[in-house]
MIMAR-593410 format. One record per residue (C-alpha): x, y, z; chain. Coordinates in pm, 1 decimal, padded with zeros to 6 digits. Layout:
// residues N
r u:X v:Y w:Z mol:A
...
// end
This chain:
// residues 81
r u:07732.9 v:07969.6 w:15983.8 mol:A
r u:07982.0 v:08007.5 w:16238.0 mol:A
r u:08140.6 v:07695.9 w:16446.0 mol:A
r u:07960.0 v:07901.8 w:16743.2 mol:A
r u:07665.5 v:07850.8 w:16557.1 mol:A
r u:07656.4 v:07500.5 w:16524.4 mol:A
r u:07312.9 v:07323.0 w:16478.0 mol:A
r u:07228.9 v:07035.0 w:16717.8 mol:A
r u:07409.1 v:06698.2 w:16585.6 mol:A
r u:07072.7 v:06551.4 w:16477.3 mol:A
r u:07023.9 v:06838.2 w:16264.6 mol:A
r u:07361.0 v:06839.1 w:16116.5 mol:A
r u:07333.3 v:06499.3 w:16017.0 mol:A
r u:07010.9 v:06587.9 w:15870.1 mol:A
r u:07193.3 v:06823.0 w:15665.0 mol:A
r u:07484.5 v:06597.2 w:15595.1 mol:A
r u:07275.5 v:06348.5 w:15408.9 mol:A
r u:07117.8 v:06564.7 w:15238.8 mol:A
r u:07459.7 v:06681.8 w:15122.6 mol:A
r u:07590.4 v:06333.9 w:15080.9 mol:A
r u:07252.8 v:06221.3 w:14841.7 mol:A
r u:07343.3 v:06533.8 w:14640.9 mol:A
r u:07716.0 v:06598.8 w:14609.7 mol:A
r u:07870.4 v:06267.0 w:14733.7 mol:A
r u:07627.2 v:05983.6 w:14572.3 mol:A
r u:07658.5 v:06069.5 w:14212.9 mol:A
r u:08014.8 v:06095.3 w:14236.5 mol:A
r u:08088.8 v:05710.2 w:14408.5 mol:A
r u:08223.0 v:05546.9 w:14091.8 mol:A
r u:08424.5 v:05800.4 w:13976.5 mol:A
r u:08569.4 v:05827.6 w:14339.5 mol:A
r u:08644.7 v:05479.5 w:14390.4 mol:A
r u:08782.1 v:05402.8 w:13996.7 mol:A
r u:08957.0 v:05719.3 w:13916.1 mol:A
r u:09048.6 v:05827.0 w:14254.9 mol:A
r u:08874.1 v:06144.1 w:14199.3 mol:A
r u:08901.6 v:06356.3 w:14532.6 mol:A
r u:08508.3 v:06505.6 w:14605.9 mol:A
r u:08689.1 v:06895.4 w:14672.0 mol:A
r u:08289.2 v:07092.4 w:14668.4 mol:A
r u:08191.0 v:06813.5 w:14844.3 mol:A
r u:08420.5 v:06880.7 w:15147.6 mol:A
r u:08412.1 v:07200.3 w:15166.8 mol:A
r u:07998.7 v:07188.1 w:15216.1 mol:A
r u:08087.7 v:06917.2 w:15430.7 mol:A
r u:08289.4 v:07201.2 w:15635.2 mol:A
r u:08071.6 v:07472.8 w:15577.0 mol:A
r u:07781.8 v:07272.5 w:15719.4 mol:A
r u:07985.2 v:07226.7 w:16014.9 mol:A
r u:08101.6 v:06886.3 w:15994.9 mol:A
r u:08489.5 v:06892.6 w:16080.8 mol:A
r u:08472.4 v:07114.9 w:16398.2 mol:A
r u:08271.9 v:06873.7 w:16591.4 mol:A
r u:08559.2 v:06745.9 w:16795.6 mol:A
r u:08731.6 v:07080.8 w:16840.9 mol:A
r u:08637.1 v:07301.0 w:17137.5 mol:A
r u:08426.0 v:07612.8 w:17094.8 mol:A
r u:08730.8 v:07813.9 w:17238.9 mol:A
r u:08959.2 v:07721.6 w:16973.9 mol:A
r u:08672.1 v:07783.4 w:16744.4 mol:A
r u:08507.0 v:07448.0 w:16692.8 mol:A
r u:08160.3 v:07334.9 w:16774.2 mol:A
r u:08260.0 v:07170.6 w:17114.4 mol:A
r u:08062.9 v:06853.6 w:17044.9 mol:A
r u:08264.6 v:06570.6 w:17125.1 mol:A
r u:08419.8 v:06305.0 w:16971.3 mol:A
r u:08080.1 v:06124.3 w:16955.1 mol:A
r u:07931.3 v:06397.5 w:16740.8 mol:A
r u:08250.1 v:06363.3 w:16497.9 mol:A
r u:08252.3 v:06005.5 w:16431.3 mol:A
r u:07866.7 v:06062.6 w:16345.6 mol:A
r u:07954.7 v:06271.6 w:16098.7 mol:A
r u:08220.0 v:06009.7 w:15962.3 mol:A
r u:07925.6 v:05742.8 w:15997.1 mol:A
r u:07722.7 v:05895.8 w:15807.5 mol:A
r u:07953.7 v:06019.7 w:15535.5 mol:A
r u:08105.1 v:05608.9 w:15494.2 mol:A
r u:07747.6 v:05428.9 w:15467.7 mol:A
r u:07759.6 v:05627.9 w:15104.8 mol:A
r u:08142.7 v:05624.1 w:15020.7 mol:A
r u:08438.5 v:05496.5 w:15264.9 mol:A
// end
């Protein structure tokens, strides 16, 4: 899916905790103690959409706002900050 493409924010969120519970939960411990760095995790994270919120659809972003990207944020940090 394209940035152009971008599901509505409630949807993406959807998607992002579904995301999260899979690829980002079981990995919390070894995250926080060994500084382990979540790499597939981010990349779904950007494949889902998740860092172009912010950035405008002309310079190929999803043109949602800053409000849509610190949602995404939110939602990542209730599970690991």
């Amino acid at each position: 899916m394209s940035f152009t493409e971008q599901p509505p924010i409630s949807r993406l969120i959807t998607e992002l905790k579904t995301a999260i519970a899979q690829d980002l939960a079981p990995q919390v411990q070894k995250i926080d103690e060994d500084g382990y760095y979540p790499r597939e995790f981010m990349h779904r994270v950007g494949a889902l959409g998740g860092f172009g919120q912010a950035v405008a659809r002309e310079h190929g972003g999803a043109g949602q706002g800053l409000r849509s990207a610190v949602q995404v944020v939110e939602a990542i940090s209730e599970e690991c900050l």
